[in-house]
VOLO-314190 format. One record per residue (C-alpha): x, y, z; residue in one letter; residue number from 0. Coordinates in steps of 0.02 Angstrom, whole numbers, plus 50000, padded with zeros to 5 digits. Each point is the difference from the previous one (the first is absolute). Layout:
REM residues N
<<X,Y,Z>,'A',NUM> ...
***
This chain:
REM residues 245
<<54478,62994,50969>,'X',0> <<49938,49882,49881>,'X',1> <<50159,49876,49976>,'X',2> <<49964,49810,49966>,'X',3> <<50172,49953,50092>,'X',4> <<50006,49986,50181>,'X',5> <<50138,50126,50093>,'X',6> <<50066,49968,50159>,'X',7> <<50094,50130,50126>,'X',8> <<50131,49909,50064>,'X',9> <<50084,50098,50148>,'X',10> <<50194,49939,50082>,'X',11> <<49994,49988,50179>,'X',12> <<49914,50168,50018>,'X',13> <<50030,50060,50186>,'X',14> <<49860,50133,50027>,'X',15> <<49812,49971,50025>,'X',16> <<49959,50171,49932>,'X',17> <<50073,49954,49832>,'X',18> <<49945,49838,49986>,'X',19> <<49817,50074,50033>,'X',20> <<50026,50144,49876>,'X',21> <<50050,49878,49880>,'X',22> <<49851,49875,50024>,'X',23> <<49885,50169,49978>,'X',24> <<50071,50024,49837>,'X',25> <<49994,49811,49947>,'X',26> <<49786,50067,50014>,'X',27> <<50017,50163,49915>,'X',28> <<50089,49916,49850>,'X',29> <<49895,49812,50000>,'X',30> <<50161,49906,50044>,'X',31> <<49937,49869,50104>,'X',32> <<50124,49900,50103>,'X',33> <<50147,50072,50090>,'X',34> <<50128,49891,50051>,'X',35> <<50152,50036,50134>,'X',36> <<50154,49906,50009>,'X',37> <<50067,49968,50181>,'X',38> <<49913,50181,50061>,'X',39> <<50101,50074,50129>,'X',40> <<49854,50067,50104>,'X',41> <<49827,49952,50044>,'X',42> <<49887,50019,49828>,'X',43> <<49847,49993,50092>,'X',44> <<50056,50127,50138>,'X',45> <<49868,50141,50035>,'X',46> <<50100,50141,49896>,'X',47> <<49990,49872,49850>,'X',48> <<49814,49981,50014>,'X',49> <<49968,50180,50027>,'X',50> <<50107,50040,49834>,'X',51> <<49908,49889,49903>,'X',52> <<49816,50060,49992>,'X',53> <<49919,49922,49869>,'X',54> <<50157,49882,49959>,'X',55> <<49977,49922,50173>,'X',56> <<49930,49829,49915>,'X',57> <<50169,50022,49894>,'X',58> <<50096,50005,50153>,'X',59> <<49915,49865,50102>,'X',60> <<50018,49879,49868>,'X',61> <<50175,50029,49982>,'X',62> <<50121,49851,49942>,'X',63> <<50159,49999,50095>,'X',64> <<50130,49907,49948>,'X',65> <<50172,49944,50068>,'X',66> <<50100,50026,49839>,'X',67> <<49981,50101,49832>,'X',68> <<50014,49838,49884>,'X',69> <<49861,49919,50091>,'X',70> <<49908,50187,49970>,'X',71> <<50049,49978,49804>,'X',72> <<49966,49836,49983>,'X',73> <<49836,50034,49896>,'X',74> <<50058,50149,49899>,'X',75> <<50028,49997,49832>,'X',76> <<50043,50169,49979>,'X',77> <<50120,50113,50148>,'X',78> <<50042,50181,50038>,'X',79> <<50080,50031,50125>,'X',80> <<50059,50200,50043>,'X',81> <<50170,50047,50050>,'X',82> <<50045,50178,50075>,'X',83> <<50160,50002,49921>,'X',84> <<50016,50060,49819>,'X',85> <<50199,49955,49985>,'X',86> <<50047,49838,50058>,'X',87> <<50107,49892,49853>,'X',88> <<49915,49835,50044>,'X',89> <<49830,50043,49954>,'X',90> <<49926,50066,49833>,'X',91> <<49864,50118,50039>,'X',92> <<49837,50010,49890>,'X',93> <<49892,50167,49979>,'X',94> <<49839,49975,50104>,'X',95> <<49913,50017,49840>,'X',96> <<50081,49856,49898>,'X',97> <<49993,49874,50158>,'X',98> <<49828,50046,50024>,'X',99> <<49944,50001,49833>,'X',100> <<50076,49825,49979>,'X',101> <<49916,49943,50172>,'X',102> <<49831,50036,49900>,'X',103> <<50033,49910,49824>,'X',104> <<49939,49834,50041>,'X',105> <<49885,49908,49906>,'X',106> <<49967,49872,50127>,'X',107> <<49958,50006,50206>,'X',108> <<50175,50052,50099>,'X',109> <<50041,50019,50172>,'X',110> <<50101,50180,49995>,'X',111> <<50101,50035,50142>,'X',112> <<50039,50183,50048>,'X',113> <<50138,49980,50137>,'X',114> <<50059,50135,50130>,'X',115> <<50155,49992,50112>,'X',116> <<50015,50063,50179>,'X',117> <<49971,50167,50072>,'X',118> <<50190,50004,50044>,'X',119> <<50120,49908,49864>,'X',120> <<49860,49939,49866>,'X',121> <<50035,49858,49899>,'X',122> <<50155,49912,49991>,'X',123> <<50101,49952,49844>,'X',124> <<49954,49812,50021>,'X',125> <<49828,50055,50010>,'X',126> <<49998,50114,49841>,'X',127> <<50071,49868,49911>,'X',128> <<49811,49901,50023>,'X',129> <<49919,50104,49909>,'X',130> <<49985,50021,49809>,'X',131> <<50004,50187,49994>,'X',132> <<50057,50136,50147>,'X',133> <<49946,50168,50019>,'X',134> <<50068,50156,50080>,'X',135> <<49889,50172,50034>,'X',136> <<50027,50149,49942>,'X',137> <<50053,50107,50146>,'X',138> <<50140,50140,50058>,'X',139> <<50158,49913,49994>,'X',140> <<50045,50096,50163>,'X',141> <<49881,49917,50086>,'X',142> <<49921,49833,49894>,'X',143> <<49928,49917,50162>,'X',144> <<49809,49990,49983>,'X',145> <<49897,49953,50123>,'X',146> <<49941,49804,49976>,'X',147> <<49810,50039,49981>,'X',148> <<50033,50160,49897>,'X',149> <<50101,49888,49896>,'X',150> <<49866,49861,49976>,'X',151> <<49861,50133,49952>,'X',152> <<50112,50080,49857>,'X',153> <<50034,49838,49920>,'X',154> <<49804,49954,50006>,'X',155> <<49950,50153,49960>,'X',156> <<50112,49986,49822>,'X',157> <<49957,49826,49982>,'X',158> <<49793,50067,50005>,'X',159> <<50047,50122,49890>,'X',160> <<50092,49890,49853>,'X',161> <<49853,49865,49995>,'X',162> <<49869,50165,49998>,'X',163> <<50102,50053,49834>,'X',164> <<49994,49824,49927>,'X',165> <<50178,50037,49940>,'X',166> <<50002,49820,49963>,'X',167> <<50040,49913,49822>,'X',168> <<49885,49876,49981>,'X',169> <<50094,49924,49850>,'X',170> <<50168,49984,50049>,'X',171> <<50099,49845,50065>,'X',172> <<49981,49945,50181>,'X',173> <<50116,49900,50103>,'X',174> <<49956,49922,50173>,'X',175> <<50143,49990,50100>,'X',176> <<50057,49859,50095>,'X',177> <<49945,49969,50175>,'X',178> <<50112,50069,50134>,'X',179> <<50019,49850,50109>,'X',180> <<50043,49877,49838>,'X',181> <<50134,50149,49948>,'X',182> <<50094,49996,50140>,'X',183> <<50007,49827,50039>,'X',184> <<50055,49970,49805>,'X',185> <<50143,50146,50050>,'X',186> <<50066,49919,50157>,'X',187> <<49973,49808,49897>,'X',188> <<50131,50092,49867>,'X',189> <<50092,50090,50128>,'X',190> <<50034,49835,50091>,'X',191> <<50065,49910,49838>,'X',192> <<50125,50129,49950>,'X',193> <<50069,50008,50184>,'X',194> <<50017,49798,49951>,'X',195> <<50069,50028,49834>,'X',196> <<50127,50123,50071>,'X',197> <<49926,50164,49883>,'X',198> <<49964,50070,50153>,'X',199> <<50076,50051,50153>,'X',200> <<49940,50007,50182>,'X',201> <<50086,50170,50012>,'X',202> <<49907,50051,49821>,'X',203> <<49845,49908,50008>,'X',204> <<49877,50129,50076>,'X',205> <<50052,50132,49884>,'X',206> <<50024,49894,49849>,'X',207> <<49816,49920,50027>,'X',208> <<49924,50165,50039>,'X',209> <<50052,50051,49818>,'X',210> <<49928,49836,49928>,'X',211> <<49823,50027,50085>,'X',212> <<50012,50197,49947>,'X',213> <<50013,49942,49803>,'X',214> <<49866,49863,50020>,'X',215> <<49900,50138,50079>,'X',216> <<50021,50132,49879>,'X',217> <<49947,49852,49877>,'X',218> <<49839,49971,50075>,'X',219> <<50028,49832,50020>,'X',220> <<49845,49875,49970>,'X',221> <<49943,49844,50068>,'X',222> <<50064,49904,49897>,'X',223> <<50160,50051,49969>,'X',224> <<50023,49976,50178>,'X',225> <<49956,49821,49984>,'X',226> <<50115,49972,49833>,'X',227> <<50168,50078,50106>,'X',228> <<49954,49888,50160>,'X',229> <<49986,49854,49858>,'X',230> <<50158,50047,49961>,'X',231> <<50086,50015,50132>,'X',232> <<49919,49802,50078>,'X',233> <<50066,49940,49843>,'X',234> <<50199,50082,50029>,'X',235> <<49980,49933,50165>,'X',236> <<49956,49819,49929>,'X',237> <<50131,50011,49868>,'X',238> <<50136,50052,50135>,'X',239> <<49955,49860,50120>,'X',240> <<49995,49856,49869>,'X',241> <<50134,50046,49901>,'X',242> <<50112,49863,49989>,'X',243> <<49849,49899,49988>,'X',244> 
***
């Protein structure tokens, strides 16, 4: 797998060794080389883990654990996460192909994320909503639970298979989006000075700001445009508190 970006397997409080060694074996077979778990439910290192792994067993013992999934994030440019459920309102889906596809059309050294939710519930809503595109597998709508490891080697597999093609443009336009950790604390800066302002609501806020970090989302917000609304938004708060200077 020859891709200059660096990916990442992020997995959400994963609560069975077996899995988590499954998945560390295929972080090998596909030359994905750090797996990180966010508040695992089990022992990582137990002996069914290690046994699961074979060659991933480096993989495994070099694990980063981590106690939340911003803290995970905090170096990725570029986020998947995978969701189970292919109708949910909040939560615009992608095709596997287009959010991979755009995972791969950087220019420049990224950190890409490929997040997976827990054996039982997945991912929640809240934790959707950090990444820049979600994903949802193909499978029998009668029965769309996949196992988590089964899950994490499809996604892989497709993501080998697009940089193999070289599907990408080499021409077009990129954008980098804006870092996860300076998005959200921009939302919750502009969340706090509408609450102030009275255009929002405490009964409204959640689902009003949820809507405002969907469209900055789906505008692959940059950097810098991050920097220009928290600009902004200092300078309303200056104006407000001096202005019967």
């Amino acid at each position: 797998m020859a891709i200059k970006n660096t990916i990442k397997v992020v997995l959400v409080e994963p609560a069975g060794p077996i899995n988590i060694g499954s998945v560390a074996r295929l972080c090998e077979n596909f030359n994905v080389h750090e797996l990180r778990l966010v508040s695992p439910r089990c022992d990582y290192l137990a002996k069914e883990a290690i046994n699961m792994a074979v060659r991933g067993l480096k993989i495994l013992e070099k694990a980063k654990v981590y106690d939340d999934l911003n803290t995970a994030l905090s170096d990725c440019s570029r986020i998947i996460a995978t969701c189970g459920r292919k109708e949910h309102g909040e939560i615009p889906l992608n095709s596997n192909k287009d959010a991979l596809n755009w995972a791969l059309k950087s220019e420049r050294e990224e950190v890409i994320a490929l997040v997976f939710g827990r054996e039982d519930r997945g991912l929640s809503n809240e934790e959707l909503l950090k990444a820049n595109k979600v994903i949802s597998l193909n499978t029998n709508e009668n029965y769309p639970s996949l196992n988590l490891s089964h899950a994490v080697a499809i996604v892989l597999h497709q993501f080998n298979q697009l940089n193999e093609l070289d599907l990408l443009k080499p021409h077009t336009k990129i954008n980098y989006p804006a870092n996860l950790i300076k998005l959200e604390d921009c939302i919750n800066d502009a969340g706090s000075l509408l609450l102030e302002i009275g255009f929002l609501m405490k009964h409204t806020y959640k689902a009003k700001m949820t809507k405002i970090k969907q469209l900055l989302l789906r505008g692959e917000i940059k950097d810098d445009e991050v920097a220009l609304i928290r600009g902004i938004i200092s300078q309303a708060r200056w104006k407000i508190k001096n202005k019967n200077d």
